[in-house]
C-alpha positions, 0 to 999 in steps of 0.5 A: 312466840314467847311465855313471860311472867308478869310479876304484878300479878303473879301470873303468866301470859303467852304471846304467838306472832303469825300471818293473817292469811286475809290481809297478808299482814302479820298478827299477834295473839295474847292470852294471860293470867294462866296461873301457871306456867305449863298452861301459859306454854299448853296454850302457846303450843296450841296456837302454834299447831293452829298456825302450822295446820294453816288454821286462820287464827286471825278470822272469827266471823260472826256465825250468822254474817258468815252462813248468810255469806256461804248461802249467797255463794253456794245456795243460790239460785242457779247453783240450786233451785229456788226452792231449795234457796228458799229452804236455806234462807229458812235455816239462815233466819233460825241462824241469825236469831238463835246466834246472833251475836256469837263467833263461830269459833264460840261455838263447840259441841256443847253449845251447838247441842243445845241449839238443837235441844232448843229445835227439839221443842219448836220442830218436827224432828226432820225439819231438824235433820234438814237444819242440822244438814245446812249448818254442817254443809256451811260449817265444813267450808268454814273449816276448808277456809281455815276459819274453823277447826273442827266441825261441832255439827258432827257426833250431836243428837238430832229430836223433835216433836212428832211429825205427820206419820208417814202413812198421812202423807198419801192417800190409799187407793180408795181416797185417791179415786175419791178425791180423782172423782170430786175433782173431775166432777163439774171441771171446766177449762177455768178451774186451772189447778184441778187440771193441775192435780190430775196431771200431779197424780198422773205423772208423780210429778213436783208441783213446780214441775206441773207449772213448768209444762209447755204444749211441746212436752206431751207428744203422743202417750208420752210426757217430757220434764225438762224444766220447772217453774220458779215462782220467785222470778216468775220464770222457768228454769232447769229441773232440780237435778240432771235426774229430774229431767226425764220422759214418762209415759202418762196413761193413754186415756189421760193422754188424750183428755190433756190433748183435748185441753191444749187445743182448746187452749190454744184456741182461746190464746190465739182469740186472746192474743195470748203468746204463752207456751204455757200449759197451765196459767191462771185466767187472772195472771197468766201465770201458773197458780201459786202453791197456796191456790193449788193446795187451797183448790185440793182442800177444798176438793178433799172436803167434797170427796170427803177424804182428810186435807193433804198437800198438792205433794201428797198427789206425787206421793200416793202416785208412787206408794201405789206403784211400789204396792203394785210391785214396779221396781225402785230403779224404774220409779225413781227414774219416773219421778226424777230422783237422783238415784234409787237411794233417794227413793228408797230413804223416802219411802222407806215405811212402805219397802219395809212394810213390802219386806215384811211381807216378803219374809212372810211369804218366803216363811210360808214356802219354806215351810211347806216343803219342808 
């Protein structure tokens, strides 16, 4: 630890021995040109309360090398769903662009802000949020590993552009019924992702969850979801979460429509040789259809019903704004649709329970008035 003049240039430098925690081997950190002396011995100070904390003043990856490096470790697949990896490889490609050359001791809250401002004009401001969620998570360890000393992702102001309304993501009762009738109308056992959608609203499922069903899992008026199917490995899995495994009660004449199709299923698998468990399968792959089939299938089944195109999770949605309109209670639905917790339910259909509050207070208004 040491502060020297350098009469050549009339300036002072400072110089901090310490240990690299990587490599065991000891370091030294030089700065100068600090005009004066206080400054020389400021940054000194600093750099050894860095050393003291236990900060590793030796690394300073590069951001991109070091995010894809926590995403491989933390955000792969099984320590998550492939869709979820598939989400952060997402947010690593936007990392590796956007920061391409930079350390992670570069960046600060400023330089972070602009980042995000940069977001606010590609993105919908909830891509956003889940960005900013990613980088923070794999920012938070960098600081655990004493690689960073602060989180810059914190105390920044997240925006973007206007994303779908939330009432454009479900479907009201009437176009629900619509799009049920165009999709049942002329269905035959070929027609694989339109069985697909009936099961989706009938239970709320996640579409990887519909793929992922076996002939054991519907026994009587009962539907058990205790796996999903990855569409990267072509392979079943685990549910999201240990709330995602669950058992629902599907409606009793829906019940039986989907027994009438297991056996004739199997009838034709066992005609086929076909050895698969597998409810749903294209007759082309023998694989559950793809996402881009299924929601193609249901454009195309929203023209014919004459309703606005959605999404295969917009089935699962209007499935649950219509039980949250119909009074079931938050922790009964978010045990049916496997969330986490009612906490995840209620920030997700946050619009409806607040619309459903408002009319609460109305009617409280109404009663009180009344009487008194």
């Amino acid at each position: 630890m040491v502060v020297k003049k350098d009469e050549k240039t009339n300036t002072y430098f400072a110089r901090v021995s310490y240990k690299d925690f990587a490599t065991g081997k000891y370091k030294r950190k030089s700065k100068y040109f600090f005009k004066r002396k206080k400054d020389a011995e400021n940054w000194e100070n600093k750099i050894k309360g860095q050393v003291v904390s236990g900060f590793n003043i030796g690394q300073n990856p590069l951001f991109p090398e070091f995010f894809k490096q926590w995403v491989k470790t933390y955000k792969s697949v099984p320590n998550v769903a492939a869709r979820t990896h598939e989400n952060y490889l997402t947010t690593q490609s936007i990392v590796e662009h956007y920061f391409k050359d930079i350390r992670i001791k570069q960046i600060n809250r400023l330089s972070y802000q602009e980042f995000l401002n940069h977001l606010s004009h590609v993105n919908a401001k909830s891509t956003n949020q889940k960005i900013n969620k990613h980088i923070r998570a794999a920012v938070r360890e960098a600081i655990r590993s004493h690689i960073a000393i602060s989180n810059f992702t914190e105390d920044v102001t997240v925006s973007g552009k206007q994303g779908q309304p939330e009432e454009e993501k479900f479907l009201s009762e009437k176009e629900i019924k619509q799009l049920m009738t165009a999709i049942k109308t002329g269905i035959d056992d070929s027609m694989v992702t339109r069985w697909m959608a009936i099961m989706q609203f009938a239970g709320g499922l996640r579409y990887s969850e519909v793929a992922g069903l076996t002939y054991s899992d519907l026994k009587d008026n009962t539907l058990r979801i205790n796996k999903a199917w990855d569409f990267s490995k072509k392979e079943l899995r685990s549910t999201k979460t240990d709330g995602s495994s669950r058992t629902i009660r599907i409606e009793p004449s829906v019940a039986n429509l989907f027994r009438s199709y297991i056996l004739r299923k199997k009838e034709r698998d066992f005609k086929e040789s076909i050895k698969n468990e597998l409810l749903f399968v294209s007759p082309y792959t023998n694989y559950p259809p793809t996402h881009a089939a299924m929601n193609k299938s249901l454009s195309n089944a929203c023209k014919r019903a004459g309703v606005d195109k959605r999404t295969s999770h917009a089935l699962r949605h209007t499935h649950v704004s219509l039980l949250l309109y119909r009074g079931m209670d938050i922790v009964s639905i978010s045990k049916r649709i496997g969330h986490a917790s009612p906490k995840t339910t209620m920030e997700e259909y946050s619009h409806i329970i607040n619309e459903l509050q408002h009319k609460s207070d109305q009617i409280s208004d109404e009663m009180v008035r009344n009487i008194l």
